[in-house]
VEXDREN-2710 file (C-alpha; in Angstrom, 1 decimal):
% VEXDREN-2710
k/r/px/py/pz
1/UNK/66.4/-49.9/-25.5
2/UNK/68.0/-52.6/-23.0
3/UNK/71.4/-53.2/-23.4
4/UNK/73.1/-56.4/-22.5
5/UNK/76.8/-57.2/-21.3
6/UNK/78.3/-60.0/-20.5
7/UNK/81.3/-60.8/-18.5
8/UNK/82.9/-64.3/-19.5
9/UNK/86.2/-65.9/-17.6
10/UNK/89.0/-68.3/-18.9
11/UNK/86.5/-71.1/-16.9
12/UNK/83.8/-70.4/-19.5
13/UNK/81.8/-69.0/-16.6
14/UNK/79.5/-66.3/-17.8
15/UNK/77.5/-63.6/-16.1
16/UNK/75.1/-61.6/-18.3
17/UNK/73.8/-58.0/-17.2
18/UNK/70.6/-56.4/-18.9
19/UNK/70.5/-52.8/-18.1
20/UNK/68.1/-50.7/-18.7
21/UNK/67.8/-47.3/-20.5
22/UNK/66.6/-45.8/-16.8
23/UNK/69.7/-47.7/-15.1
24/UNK/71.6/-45.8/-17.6
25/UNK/70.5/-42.1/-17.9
26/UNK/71.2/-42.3/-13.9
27/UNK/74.7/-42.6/-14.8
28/UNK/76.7/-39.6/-16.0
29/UNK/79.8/-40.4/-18.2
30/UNK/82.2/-38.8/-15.8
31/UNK/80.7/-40.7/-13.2
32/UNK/81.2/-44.0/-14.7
33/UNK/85.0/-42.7/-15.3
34/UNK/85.1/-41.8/-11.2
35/UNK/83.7/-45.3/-10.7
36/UNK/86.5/-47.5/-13.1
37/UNK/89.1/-45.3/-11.7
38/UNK/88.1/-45.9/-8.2
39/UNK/88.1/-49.5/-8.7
40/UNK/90.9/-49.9/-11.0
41/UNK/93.0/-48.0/-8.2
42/UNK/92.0/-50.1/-5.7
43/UNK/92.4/-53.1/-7.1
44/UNK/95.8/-52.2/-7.5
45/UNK/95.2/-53.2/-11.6
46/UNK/98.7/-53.0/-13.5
47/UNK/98.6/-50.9/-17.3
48/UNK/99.4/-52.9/-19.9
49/UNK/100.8/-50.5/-21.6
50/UNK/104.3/-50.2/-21.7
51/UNK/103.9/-46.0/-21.7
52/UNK/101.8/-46.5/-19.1
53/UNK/98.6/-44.7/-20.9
54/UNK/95.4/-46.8/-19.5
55/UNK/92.3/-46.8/-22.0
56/UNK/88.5/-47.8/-21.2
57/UNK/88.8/-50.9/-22.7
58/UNK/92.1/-51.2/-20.3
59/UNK/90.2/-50.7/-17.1
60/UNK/87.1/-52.6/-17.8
61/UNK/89.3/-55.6/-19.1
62/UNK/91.4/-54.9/-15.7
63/UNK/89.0/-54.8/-13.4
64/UNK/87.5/-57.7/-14.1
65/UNK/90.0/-59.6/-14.1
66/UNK/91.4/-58.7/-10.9
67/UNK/88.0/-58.6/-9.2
68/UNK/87.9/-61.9/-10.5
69/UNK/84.9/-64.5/-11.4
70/UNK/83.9/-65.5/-7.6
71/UNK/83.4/-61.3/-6.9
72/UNK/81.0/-61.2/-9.7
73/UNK/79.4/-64.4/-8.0
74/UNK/79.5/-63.6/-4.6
75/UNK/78.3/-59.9/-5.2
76/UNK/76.2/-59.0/-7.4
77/UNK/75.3/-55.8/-6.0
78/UNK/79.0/-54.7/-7.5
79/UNK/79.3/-56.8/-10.5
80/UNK/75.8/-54.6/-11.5
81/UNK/77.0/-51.7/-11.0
82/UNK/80.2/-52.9/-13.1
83/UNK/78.0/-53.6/-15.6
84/UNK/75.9/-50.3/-15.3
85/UNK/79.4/-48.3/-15.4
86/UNK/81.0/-50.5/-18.0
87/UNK/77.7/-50.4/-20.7
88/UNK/77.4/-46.5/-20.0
89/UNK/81.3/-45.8/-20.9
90/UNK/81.1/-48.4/-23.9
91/UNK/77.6/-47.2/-25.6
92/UNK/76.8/-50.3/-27.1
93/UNK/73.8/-52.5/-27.4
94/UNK/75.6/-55.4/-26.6
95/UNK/79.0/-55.8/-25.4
96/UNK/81.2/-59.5/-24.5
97/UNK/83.8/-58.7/-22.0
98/UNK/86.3/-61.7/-22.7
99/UNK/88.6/-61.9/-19.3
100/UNK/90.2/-64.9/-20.5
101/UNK/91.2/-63.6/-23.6
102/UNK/92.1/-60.1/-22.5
103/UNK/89.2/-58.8/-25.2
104/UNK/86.0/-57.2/-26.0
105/UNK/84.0/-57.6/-28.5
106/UNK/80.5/-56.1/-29.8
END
């Protein structure tokens, strides 16, 4: 089965991903991890928590935000494979990553 995620910004722009269950069997969970910590690292993303521990929902929440809206516009080459990594760590048919409000929901 498909699974869908969407990526929404303070602007009310949204960008929704299907993925497929092919898209994501190609992707190993330690994979997907390599992949958000790679970005999150390079994106120079700040913890929000105060100890400093950074969860999944922390770095998907983080690295869209810093990416920001016109990097999932301008490439969507990335902002699928943000999708492929984020629905693979999450396991959810459908998931709402909520940039504005720092949430996501399912």
């Amino acid at each position: 089965m498909a699974r869908t995620l969407t990526v929404v910004f303070g602007s009310g722009k949204e960008f929704e991903f299907t993925i497929s269950q092919a898209e994501l069997a190609s992707i190993g969970e330690e994979a997907a991890w390599r992949w958000f910590d790679k970005e999150y690292t390079e994106l120079d993303c700040q913890a929000s928590s105060p100890v400093g521990k950074v969860l999944v929902i922390d770095k998907i929440l983080n690295v869209a935000k810093f990416s920001g809206e016109s990097r999932f516009a301008g490439d969507t080459a990335w902002a699928q494979d943000y999708a492929r990594h984020a629905a693979r760590l999450l396991d959810r048919d459908k998931v709402r990553v909520d940039v504005g409000n720092a949430a996501i929901g399912f």
